[in-house]
N, C-alpha and C positions, 0 to 999 in steps of 0.2 A: 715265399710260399703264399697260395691265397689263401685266403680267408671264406669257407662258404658253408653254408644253413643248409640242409638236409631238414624235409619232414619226412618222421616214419610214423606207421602205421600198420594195425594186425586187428581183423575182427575174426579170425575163423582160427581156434585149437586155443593153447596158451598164449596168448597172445601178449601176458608180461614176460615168457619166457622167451620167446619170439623176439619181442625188442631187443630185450637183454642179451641176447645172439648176436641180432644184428649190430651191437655195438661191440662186440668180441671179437666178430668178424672184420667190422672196419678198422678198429684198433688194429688187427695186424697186419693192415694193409701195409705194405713200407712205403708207401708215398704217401701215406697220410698219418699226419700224428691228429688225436682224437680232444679239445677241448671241454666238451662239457654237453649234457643234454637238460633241457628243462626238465619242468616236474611233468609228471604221462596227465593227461585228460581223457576221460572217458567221455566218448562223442558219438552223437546221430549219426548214423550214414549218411551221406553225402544225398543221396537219391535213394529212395526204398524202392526194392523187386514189388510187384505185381501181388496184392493180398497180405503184404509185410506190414504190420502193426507199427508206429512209433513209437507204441510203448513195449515192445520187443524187442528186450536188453540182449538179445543170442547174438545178434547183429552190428551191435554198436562196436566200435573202435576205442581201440586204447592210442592216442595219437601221442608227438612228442615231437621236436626238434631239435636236431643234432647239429652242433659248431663243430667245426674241423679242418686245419689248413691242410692243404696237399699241394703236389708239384706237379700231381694230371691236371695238364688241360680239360675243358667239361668235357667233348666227346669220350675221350679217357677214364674219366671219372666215373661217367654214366652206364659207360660198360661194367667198372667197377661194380657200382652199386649193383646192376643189372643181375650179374653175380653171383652178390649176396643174396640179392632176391629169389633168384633160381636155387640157389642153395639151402634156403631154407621153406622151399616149397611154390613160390609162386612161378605158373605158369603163366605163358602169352600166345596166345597164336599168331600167325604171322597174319598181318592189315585185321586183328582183332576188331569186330564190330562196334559199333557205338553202341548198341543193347548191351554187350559185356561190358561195359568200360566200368559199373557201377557192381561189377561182382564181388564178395565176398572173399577176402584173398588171406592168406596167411601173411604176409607183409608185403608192403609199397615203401619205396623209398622215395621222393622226389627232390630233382635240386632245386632249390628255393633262390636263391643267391650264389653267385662268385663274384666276391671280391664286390667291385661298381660295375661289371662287365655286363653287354649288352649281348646274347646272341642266339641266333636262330640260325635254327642247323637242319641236316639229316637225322633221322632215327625218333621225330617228335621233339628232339631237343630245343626248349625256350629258355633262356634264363635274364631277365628273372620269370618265375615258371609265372603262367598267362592268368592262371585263377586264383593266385593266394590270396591277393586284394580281397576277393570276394568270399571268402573263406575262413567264419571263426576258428574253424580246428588248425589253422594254420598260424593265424595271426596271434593268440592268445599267448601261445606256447612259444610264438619266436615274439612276442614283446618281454616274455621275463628274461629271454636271453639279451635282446638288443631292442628295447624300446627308442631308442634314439637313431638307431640304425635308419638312413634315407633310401628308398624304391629308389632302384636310378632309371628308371623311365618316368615312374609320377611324382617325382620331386617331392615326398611325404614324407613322416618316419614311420616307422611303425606304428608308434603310439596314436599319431595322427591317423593311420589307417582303422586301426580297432576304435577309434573314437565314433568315426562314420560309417562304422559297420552296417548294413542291413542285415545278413543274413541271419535267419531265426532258428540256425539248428544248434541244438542243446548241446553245450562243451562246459562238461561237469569238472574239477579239479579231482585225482581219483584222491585217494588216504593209503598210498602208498607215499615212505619217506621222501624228500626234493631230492635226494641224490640215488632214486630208484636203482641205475644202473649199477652202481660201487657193490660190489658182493663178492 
Protein backbone atom coordinates (compact mmCIF):
# COMPACT_ATOMS: atom_id res chain seq x y z
CA UNK A 1 0.00 0.00 0.00
CA UNK A 2 1.31 3.54 -0.43
CA UNK A 3 1.56 5.86 1.81
CA UNK A 4 0.03 9.50 0.88
CA UNK A 5 -0.84 13.15 2.53
CA UNK A 6 -4.11 14.73 1.47
CA UNK A 7 -4.71 18.59 2.21
CA UNK A 8 -8.27 19.25 2.89
CA UNK A 9 -9.88 22.24 3.17
CA UNK A 10 -13.71 24.05 3.58
CA UNK A 11 -14.16 27.94 3.81
CA UNK A 12 -17.84 28.16 2.71
CA UNK A 13 -21.09 26.36 5.29
CA UNK A 14 -19.77 24.28 8.14
CA UNK A 15 -16.82 23.87 7.25
CA UNK A 16 -15.69 21.46 10.73
CA UNK A 17 -18.55 19.61 9.72
CA UNK A 18 -17.36 19.47 6.04
CA UNK A 19 -13.92 18.04 6.97
CA UNK A 20 -15.40 15.69 9.30
CA UNK A 21 -17.46 14.17 6.28
CA UNK A 22 -14.69 14.19 4.25
CA UNK A 23 -13.03 11.94 6.51
CA UNK A 24 -16.11 9.44 6.84
CA UNK A 25 -16.13 9.55 3.43
CA UNK A 26 -12.59 8.50 2.79
CA UNK A 27 -12.71 6.12 5.55
CA UNK A 28 -15.03 4.03 3.54
CA UNK A 29 -13.31 4.10 0.79
CA UNK A 30 -12.18 0.15 0.55
CA UNK A 31 -8.92 0.86 -0.98
CA UNK A 32 -8.04 3.15 1.50
CA UNK A 33 -7.53 2.43 5.14
CA UNK A 34 -7.50 6.13 6.91
CA UNK A 35 -4.18 6.96 9.43
CA UNK A 36 -4.62 10.01 10.99
CA UNK A 37 -5.37 13.87 10.38
CA UNK A 38 -3.48 16.71 12.03
CA UNK A 39 -4.99 19.24 14.33
CA UNK A 40 -7.41 21.71 11.57
CA UNK A 41 -5.80 25.53 11.32
CA UNK A 42 -7.74 28.19 10.60
CA UNK A 43 -6.14 30.14 7.67
CA UNK A 44 -6.20 33.34 5.08
CA UNK A 45 -7.32 32.54 1.89
CA UNK A 46 -4.83 31.74 -0.38
CA UNK A 47 -5.60 35.01 -2.71
CA UNK A 48 -8.63 37.37 -1.54
CA UNK A 49 -11.86 38.19 -4.37
CA UNK A 50 -11.78 41.76 -5.35
CA UNK A 51 -12.88 44.24 -2.14
CA UNK A 52 -12.39 41.12 0.31
CA UNK A 53 -10.98 42.44 3.66
CA UNK A 54 -8.15 40.17 5.48
CA UNK A 55 -9.59 40.71 8.33
CA UNK A 56 -12.85 39.01 7.01
CA UNK A 57 -12.99 35.85 9.02
CA UNK A 58 -16.42 34.49 6.48
CA UNK A 59 -13.65 33.56 4.14
CA UNK A 60 -10.86 31.96 5.93
CA UNK A 61 -10.35 28.09 5.84
CA UNK A 62 -10.34 25.51 8.29
CA UNK A 63 -7.38 23.45 6.62
CA UNK A 64 -5.93 20.02 7.71
CA UNK A 65 -3.94 17.10 6.43
CA UNK A 66 -4.80 13.74 5.91
CA UNK A 67 -2.39 10.28 6.05
CA UNK A 68 -3.75 7.50 4.30
CA UNK A 69 -2.40 4.37 2.50
CA UNK A 70 -4.33 2.96 -0.54
CA UNK A 71 -3.86 0.55 -3.42
CA UNK A 72 -5.32 3.44 -6.11
CA UNK A 73 -2.85 4.45 -8.22
CA UNK A 74 -3.00 8.59 -8.03
CA UNK A 75 -5.04 9.04 -11.35
CA UNK A 76 -7.43 6.62 -9.29
CA UNK A 77 -7.26 8.08 -6.22
CA UNK A 78 -7.77 11.66 -7.54
CA UNK A 79 -10.98 10.59 -9.02
CA UNK A 80 -11.52 9.31 -5.62
CA UNK A 81 -11.13 12.29 -3.84
CA UNK A 82 -12.83 14.20 -6.78
CA UNK A 83 -15.86 12.34 -5.58
CA UNK A 84 -15.80 13.10 -2.32
CA UNK A 85 -15.54 16.64 -3.27
CA UNK A 86 -18.54 16.62 -5.54
CA UNK A 87 -20.40 14.84 -2.83
CA UNK A 88 -20.20 17.10 -0.45
CA UNK A 89 -20.79 20.17 -2.63
CA UNK A 90 -17.86 21.37 -4.62
CA UNK A 91 -18.39 22.20 -8.05
CA UNK A 92 -15.76 22.47 -11.21
CA UNK A 93 -16.47 23.64 -14.48
CA UNK A 94 -14.82 21.99 -17.26
CA UNK A 95 -11.12 24.07 -18.23
CA UNK A 96 -12.32 26.24 -14.99
CA UNK A 97 -10.73 29.78 -15.27
CA UNK A 98 -7.87 31.07 -13.51
CA UNK A 99 -10.11 33.92 -12.02
CA UNK A 100 -12.18 30.92 -10.21
CA UNK A 101 -9.39 28.90 -9.10
CA UNK A 102 -9.36 31.11 -5.73
CA UNK A 103 -13.13 30.60 -5.10
CA UNK A 104 -14.64 30.02 -2.03
CA UNK A 105 -15.68 26.30 -1.98
CA UNK A 106 -17.13 23.88 0.54
CA UNK A 107 -14.14 21.60 0.32
CA UNK A 108 -10.81 20.96 -1.65
CA UNK A 109 -9.06 17.94 -1.40
CA UNK A 110 -5.50 17.97 -2.91
CA UNK A 111 -2.85 15.04 -3.10
CA UNK A 112 0.14 16.29 -1.37
CA UNK A 113 2.41 13.15 -1.57
CA UNK A 114 2.39 9.39 -2.80
CA UNK A 115 4.69 7.40 -1.36
CA UNK A 116 8.52 9.08 -3.09
CA UNK A 117 6.61 9.06 -6.38
CA UNK A 118 7.17 11.64 -9.02
CA UNK A 119 4.34 12.24 -11.41
CA UNK A 120 2.64 14.33 -13.85
CA UNK A 121 -0.29 13.39 -15.59
CA UNK A 122 -3.63 14.22 -17.29
CA UNK A 123 -6.65 15.84 -15.25
CA UNK A 124 -3.95 18.60 -13.59
CA UNK A 125 -2.48 15.85 -11.68
CA UNK A 126 1.20 16.82 -10.07
CA UNK A 127 2.52 14.94 -7.30
CA UNK A 128 4.10 15.95 -5.39
CA UNK A 129 1.32 18.81 -5.88
CA UNK A 130 3.48 22.15 -7.56
CA UNK A 131 2.56 24.82 -4.58
CA UNK A 132 2.73 23.10 -1.15
CA UNK A 133 6.58 24.31 -0.72
CA UNK A 134 5.18 27.68 -0.97
CA UNK A 135 2.34 27.26 1.14
CA UNK A 136 1.87 27.77 5.20
CA UNK A 137 -1.57 26.16 5.29
CA UNK A 138 -0.04 23.21 3.87
CA UNK A 139 3.17 22.83 5.41
CA UNK A 140 2.22 23.42 9.00
CA UNK A 141 -0.28 20.79 9.33
CA UNK A 142 1.69 18.18 7.24
CA UNK A 143 5.01 18.92 9.56
CA UNK A 144 2.89 17.73 12.85
CA UNK A 145 2.08 14.79 10.79
CA UNK A 146 5.80 14.05 9.04
CA UNK A 147 8.26 16.72 9.92
CA UNK A 148 11.01 14.54 8.84
CA UNK A 149 9.16 13.38 5.77
CA UNK A 150 11.81 14.46 2.47
CA UNK A 151 10.02 16.53 -0.87
CA UNK A 152 11.20 14.02 -3.45
CA UNK A 153 11.90 16.54 -5.92
CA UNK A 154 13.70 19.21 -3.41
CA UNK A 155 15.45 16.97 -1.43
CA UNK A 156 14.15 18.90 2.04
CA UNK A 157 11.89 17.65 4.91
CA UNK A 158 9.28 19.23 5.70
CA UNK A 159 10.54 20.66 8.61
CA UNK A 160 13.26 22.18 6.55
CA UNK A 161 10.59 23.46 4.12
CA UNK A 162 8.41 25.39 6.98
CA UNK A 163 11.78 26.73 8.37
CA UNK A 164 12.36 28.74 4.97
CA UNK A 165 9.08 29.64 4.51
CA UNK A 166 8.18 32.97 3.10
CA UNK A 167 4.77 33.08 2.69
CA UNK A 168 2.93 35.63 5.13
CA UNK A 169 -0.56 34.34 5.12
CA UNK A 170 -2.07 33.80 8.70
CA UNK A 171 -2.39 29.93 9.68
CA UNK A 172 -3.86 30.12 13.29
CA UNK A 173 -3.94 26.61 15.32
CA UNK A 174 -7.97 26.45 15.66
CA UNK A 175 -8.99 25.17 19.94
CA UNK A 176 -10.63 22.52 18.50
CA UNK A 177 -9.35 19.05 20.35
CA UNK A 178 -5.82 17.30 18.03
CA UNK A 179 -7.86 14.45 17.25
CA UNK A 180 -10.94 16.77 15.79
CA UNK A 181 -11.97 14.03 13.47
CA UNK A 182 -12.74 11.04 16.29
CA UNK A 183 -16.54 11.55 17.08
Amino acid sequence: MAKVFLSVGSNMGDRVALLREAVVRLRSLPEVEFLDASPLYWTEPWERQPGQSRLNQDTWFFNCVIVIETTLEPPALLERVQDVERGLGRTRGPGTPEALRYQPRPLDIDILLYDDRVVSGPDHLHIPHLLMHERAFVLRPLADLAPELEHPVLYQTIRQLLEELADEHEVHPSDLPRRWFDF
